[in-house]
Structure formats: structure tokens, C-alpha cells
N, C-alpha and C positions, 0 to 999 in steps of 0.2 A: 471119846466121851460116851459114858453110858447111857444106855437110850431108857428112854421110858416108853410103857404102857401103849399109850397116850398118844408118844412120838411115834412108834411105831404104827397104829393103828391107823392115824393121818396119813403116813408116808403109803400104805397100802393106798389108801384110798387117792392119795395124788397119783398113785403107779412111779414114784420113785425112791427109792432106800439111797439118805442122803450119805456121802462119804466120809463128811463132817456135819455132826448133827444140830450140830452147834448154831449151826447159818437157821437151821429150819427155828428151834427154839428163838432165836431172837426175830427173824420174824413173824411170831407170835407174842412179843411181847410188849403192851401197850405202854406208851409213855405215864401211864400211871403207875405202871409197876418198876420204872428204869428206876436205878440206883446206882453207885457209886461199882463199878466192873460188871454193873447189867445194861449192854445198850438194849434200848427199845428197836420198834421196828420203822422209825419215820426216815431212816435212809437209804435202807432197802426198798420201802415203798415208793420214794422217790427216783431210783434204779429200773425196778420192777415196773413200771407205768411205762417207762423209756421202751423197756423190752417188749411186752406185751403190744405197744405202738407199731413198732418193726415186723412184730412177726404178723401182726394184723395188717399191718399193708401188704405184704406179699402175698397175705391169702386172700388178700380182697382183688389182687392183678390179676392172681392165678383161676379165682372162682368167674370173672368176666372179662375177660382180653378184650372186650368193647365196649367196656366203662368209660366214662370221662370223667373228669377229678370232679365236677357239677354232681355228678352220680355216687364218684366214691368218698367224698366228704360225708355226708349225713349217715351210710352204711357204717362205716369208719367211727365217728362218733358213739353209733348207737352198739357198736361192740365192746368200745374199750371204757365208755363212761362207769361214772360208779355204780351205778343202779345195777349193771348188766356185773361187775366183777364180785358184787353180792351177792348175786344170783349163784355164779358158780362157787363161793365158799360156803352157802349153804346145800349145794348141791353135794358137796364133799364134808357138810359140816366141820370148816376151818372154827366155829365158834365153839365147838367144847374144847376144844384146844387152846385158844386163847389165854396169854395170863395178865388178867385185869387187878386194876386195886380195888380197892373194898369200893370205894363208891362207885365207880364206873361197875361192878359187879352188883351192887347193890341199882342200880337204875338201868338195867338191862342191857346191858356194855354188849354180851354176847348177840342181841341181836339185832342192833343198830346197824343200820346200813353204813354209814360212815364208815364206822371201826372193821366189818365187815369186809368191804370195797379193799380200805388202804391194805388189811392183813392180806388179802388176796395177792394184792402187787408185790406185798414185802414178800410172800412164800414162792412169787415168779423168780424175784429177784435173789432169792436164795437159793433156786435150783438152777438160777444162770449162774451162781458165784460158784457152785460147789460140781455143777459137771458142765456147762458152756453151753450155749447161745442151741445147740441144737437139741440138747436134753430138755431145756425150758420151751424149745420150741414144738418138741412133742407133746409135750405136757398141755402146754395151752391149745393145744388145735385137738386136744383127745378132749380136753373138759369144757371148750367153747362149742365142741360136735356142731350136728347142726344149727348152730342160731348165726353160722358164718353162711351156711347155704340159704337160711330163709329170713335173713337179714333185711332185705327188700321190704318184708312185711313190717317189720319193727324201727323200722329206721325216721320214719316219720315221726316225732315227739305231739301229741295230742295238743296240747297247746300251743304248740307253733302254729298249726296245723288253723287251729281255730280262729288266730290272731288273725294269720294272712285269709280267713275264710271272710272277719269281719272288718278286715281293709279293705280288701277287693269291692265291700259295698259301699264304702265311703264313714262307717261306721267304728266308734272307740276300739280301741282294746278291750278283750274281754275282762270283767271284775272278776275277783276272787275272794269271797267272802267264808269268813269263819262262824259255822251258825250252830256251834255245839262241838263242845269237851267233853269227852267220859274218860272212864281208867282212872287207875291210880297215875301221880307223876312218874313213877319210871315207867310207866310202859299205856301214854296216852294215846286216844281214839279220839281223830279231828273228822269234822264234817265239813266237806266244803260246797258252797253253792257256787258255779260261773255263771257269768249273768252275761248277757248281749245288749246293746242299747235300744234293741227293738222289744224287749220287753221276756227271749225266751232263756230261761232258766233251763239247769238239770244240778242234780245233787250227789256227792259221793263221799262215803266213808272210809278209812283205810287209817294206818297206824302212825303215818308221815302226814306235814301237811305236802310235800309234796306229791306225794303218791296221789292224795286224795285229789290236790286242782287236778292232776294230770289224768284223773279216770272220770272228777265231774267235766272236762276238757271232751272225752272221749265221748261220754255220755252225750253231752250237748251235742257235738257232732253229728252221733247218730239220730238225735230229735229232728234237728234242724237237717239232714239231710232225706230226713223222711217225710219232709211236710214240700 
């Protein structure tokens, strides 16, 4: 199949020239644009998640032979979750590539974390279909680079983090309040306040509401552990 532009350019930047190009184009392509001889890319991405699992526990054995499964669960999570598999398709910008429908295009499809995450998996899952398990497996330990050595630092989730901070005093779970919408609808700006039940706040703005609890989560943190 003839390659495009486009296909080509990603394939550089993933460091692999697929042998059928075919696998890489469908997963890039979102269930809004599937059609009748176009599958999209949700079975791939369901493939691809599997792969990226496996190849992330053996590098998580091999980076600490004195880990215990206590240690390497939260390391584990905070590699292969979605947040982190968007990270690396825009590090590679898998979103000009993408091919969305008019509205998921029209409401900012290319840089949604979601749509993001899953194409990630699905383009794992297409360089395990098209060269095997150890082609996909270079690919993900070259584009995961370091965040699998300093994993440690990021593995902790800011809101968990806080929860168990305001159980430990006998205190609720922290609140999460929505105190301001800006932006247009396809591409809004939440603000979130986390609250403590002893009265201390912190606030944060970011494009998701999760992003945002999870940085006023960080912020509170660092108030409350400066007082």
C-alpha cells in the first residue's frame, strides 16, 4: 500500500518503517471516521495496552531486582496509564496524524488525552502485529526513555496521595470543587479548588478537570506540608 506523506513522517519519528502500512493507518483511525472496509483503531488499542503491560513489567524487574510487587504496582500504573501514553504521542505528535470526523475534529479530537492515550496503544499494537513483540518492544523503552528510570518520582498520583494524607488524621476525603469555566466548548479551561475539612484550600487551572484536581491535589500538598 502506498504510503503517504503523513505516514511516512510518523513512521520516522516512531524509528520504524512499517512493512504493512496498512496496520499503522488503522491505528490512527478514530471510530468516528470507521466506515464500511475502514476499521478504526479500538482493537488495536485493546492489543496494544496488553503489549505495552508486558514490556513494562520486565523493565520495571530489570530497572530494580529489589522491588517488591507493593513497590512495583504504583511504578507500573504510572507508566502505562492514559495520561503517561499521551504524553508520549505527543511527544512524537501521533495527533497530526490521526484521522478524526468532522466533529470529534471540530472539538479538538487531536488533543484530547483520551483519543490521544488509546491511538498510542493502537500504534504499539500495530508495530507488534506488523514486526513482533521485540520491534514494539524497542519502540516503547526508546519513547518511554527515562520516565521508566525516574518513575519513583511520578508514581505517587497527587490525589491519592492527599486522601491517605487526610485519613491518617481522622479527616474526610478531600473536596473537589469546580469554581470557573473558560474557553470555547471544544477546548475548555476548568479551575478546580481541593478543599480539607480543617478549613485549607489550594487552586488549580489546567485543560482537563482531571489534570486540574490532580495539580490543585499537588498544590495543597505542598501548602499543607509547609505549614
Amino acid at each position: 500500500m502506498r504510503r503517504s506523506a503523513e505516514i511516512s513522517a510518523l513512521e520516522a519519528r516512531l524509528g520504524h518503517r512499517f512493512t504493512r502500512p496498512e496496520l499503522l493507518r488503522q491505528a490512527l483511525t478514530h471510530s468516528s471516521m470507521s466506515a464500511p472496509g475502514r476499521e478504526d483503531n479500538q482493537r488495536l488499542e485493546f492489543l496494544g495496552d496488553r503489549v505495552l503491560g508486558l514490556v513494562m513489567s520486565e523493565a520495571l524487574l530489570a530497572e530494580d531486582r529489589k522491588a517488591r510487587e507493593g513497590q512495583l504496582a504504583p511504578r507500573y500504573n504510572a507508566l502505562v496509564r492514559k495520561e503517561t501514553c499521551a504524553e508520549v504521542a505527543r511527544q512524537v505528535d501521533v495527533g497530526a496524524a490521526l484521522k478524526l470526523g468532522r466533529s470529534e475534529m471540530m472539538s479538538g479530537g487531536r488533543r484530547k488525552l483520551a483519543l490521544l492515550g488509546d491511538a498510542m496503544e493502537a500504534v504499539i499494537a500495530a508495530v507488534y502485529l506488523d514486526a513482533g513483540f521485540d520491534a514494539a518492544k524497542e519502540m516503547i523503552l526508546r519513547l518511554w526513555g527515562e520516565r521508566i528510570a525516574r518513575v519513583d518520582d511520578d508514581a505517587r498520583d497527587p490525589k491519592t496521595s492527599l486522601q491517605e494524607w487526610a485519613q491518617a488524621r481522622g479527616m474526610a476525603p478531600p473536596a473537589y470543587v469546580e469554581t470557573a469555566r473558560t474557553g470555547p466548548d471544544h477546548a475548555p479551561v476548568f479551575t478546580i479548588e481541593a478543599r480539607l475539612d480543617n478549613g485549607a484550600t489550594a487552586e488549580a487551572t489546567a485543560g482537563s478537570k482531571r489534570k486540574a484536581e490532580q495539580q490543585a491535589a499537588a498544590a495543597l500538598l505542598d501548602k499543607i506540608s509547609g505549614d
